[in-house]
N, C-alpha and C positions, 0 to 999 in steps of 0.2 A: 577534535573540533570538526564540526561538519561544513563541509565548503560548496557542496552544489545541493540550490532549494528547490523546491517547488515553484514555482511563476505566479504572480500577484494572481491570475485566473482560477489555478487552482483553490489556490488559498480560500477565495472567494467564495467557489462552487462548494470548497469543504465547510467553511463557516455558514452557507445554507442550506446543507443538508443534501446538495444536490449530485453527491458521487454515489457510485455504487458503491458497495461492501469495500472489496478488496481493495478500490484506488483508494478508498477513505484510509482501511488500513495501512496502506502506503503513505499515508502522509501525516496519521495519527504514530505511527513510529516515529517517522524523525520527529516531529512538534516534540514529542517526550525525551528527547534529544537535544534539542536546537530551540535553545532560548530568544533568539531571532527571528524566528518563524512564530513561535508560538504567541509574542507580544505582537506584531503583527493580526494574527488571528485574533485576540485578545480586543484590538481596536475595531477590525472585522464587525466580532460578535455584539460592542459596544453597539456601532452604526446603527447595527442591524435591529438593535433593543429601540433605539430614537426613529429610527423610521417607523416601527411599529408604534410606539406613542403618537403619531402623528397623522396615523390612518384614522380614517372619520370613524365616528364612535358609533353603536349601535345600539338601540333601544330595544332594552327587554322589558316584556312585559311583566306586571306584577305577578299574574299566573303562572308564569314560565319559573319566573322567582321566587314564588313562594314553594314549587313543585320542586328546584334545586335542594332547599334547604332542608325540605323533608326527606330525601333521596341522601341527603349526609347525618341526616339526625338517626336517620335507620342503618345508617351502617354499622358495624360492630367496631367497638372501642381496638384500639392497636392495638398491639401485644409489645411486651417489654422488648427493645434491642436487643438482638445476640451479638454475644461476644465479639469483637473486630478480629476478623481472619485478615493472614497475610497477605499483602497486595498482590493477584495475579496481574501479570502484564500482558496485551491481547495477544503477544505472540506465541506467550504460555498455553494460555488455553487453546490456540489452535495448533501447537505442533507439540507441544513439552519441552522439557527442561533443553535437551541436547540434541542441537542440529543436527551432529555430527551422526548419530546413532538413528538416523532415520532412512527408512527401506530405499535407498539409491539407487537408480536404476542408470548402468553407464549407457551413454549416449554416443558421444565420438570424441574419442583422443583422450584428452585430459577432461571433459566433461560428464557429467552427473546429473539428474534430471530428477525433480518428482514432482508430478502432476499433482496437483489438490483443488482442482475447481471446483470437485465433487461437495467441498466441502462448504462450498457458496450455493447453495439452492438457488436454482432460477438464472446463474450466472451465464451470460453467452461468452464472455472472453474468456481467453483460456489463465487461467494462475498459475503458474508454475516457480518453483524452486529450482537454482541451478547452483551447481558447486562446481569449479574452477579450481583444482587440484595445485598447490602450491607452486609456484611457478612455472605453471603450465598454461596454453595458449587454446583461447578458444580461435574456432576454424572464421575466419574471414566471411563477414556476411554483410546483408544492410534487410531490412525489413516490412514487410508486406504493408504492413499498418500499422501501429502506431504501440510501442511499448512503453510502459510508465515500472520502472525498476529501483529498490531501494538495495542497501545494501547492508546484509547484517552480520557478517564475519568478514575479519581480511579486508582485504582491497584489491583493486583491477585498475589498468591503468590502458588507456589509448590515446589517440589522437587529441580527445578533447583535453586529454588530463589524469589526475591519479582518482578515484572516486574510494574515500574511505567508509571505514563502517559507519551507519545510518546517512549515507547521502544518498542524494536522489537525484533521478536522471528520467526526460523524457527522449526517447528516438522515433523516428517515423523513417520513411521509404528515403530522405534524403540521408539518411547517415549510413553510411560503412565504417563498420570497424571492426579488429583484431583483439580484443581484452584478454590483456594478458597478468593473470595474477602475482599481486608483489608480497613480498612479504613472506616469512616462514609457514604461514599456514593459510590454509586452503580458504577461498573466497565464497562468499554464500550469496546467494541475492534472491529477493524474491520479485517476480516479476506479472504485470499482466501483460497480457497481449490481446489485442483487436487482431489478428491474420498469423501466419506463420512465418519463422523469419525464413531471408531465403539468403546460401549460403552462396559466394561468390569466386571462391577457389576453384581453381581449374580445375582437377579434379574434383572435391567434394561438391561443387554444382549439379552433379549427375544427381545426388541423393537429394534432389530437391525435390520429384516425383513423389519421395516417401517420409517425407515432413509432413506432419497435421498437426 
């Protein structure tokens, strides 16, 4: 059961189409999760259909109209439906079947890292994949700008709380925290970032210089 949502804003900006890629995806995971969120959205979408019936009407002309209908008279007939294939889920198509078997690249300590912004064309924030090794501590940080993180194996658990598989979390420059993953197996999350995070341990502070 998922216990932390997205914020009535997001929801909002997602029912208007107005997130980039990857936050959408981030919030398009839980919804297929979290029957709370999504009837939410569901009213959202509702609103959003009556405010557009409500917008002043516009007149087209016969010309314009008659020029539509020939422009669908000339299209070519559909072709029969193919057969229904298996439901891919978006996070299928963008990584495959198993987390776990994907090119890791270690980072520091118990952390795991894979970059995939490459995979968002035109995206300025960074996306990254992080894996949290079973009971193992990520290094002590808070963050430059602003990260929107869901979470899709395992759990992490800090100051705010436990955060289970598919819950969602925003942090910016005011939070610090230590996530420490719970659970027999190792924690996944997928994350974006506006800036870099910056780590606040006496020692690891030093490797702030070579954070991007």
């Amino acid at each position: 059961m998922t216990r932390h949502h997205p914020d009535s804003l997001s929801l909002m900006e997602y029912s208007a189409g107005n997130l980039s890629e990857p936050h959408a995806l981030c919030i398009k995971l839980h919804l297929d999760k979290c029957s709370h969120c999504r009837s939410r959205v569901d009213t959202l979408d509702s609103l959003g259909a009556v405010m557009m019936e409500q917008q002043p009407k516009v007149t087209v002309s016969e010309s314009m109209f008659d020029s539509i209908l020939s422009k669908i008279d000339s299209e070519p007939a559909a072709e029969p439906a193919a057969a229904a294939v298996p439901r891919v889920s978006a996070l299928q198509k963008l990584l495959g079947e198993d987390l776990n078997s994907l090119p890791w690249k270690r980072q520091l300590g118990d952390v795991s890292v894979l970059d995939i912004t490459d995979r968002f064309p035109g995206q300025k924030e960074q996306v990254v994949l992080q894996k949290l090794a079973a009971g193992g501590k990520a290094p002590a940080h808070t963050h430059r700008g602003e990260e929107t993180t869901i979470v899709l194996q395992g759990a992490f658990a800090d100051q705010k709380g436990v955060f289970n598989q598919w819950d969602f979390v925003v942090l910016n420059d005011e939070d610090e925290h230590k996530p420490v993953a719970v659970g027999c197996e190792d924690c996944i999350t997928l994350s974006v970032l506006s800036a870099p995070v910056k780590l606040t341990g006496t020692f690891t502070r030093m490797l702030n210089p070579f954070i991007r």
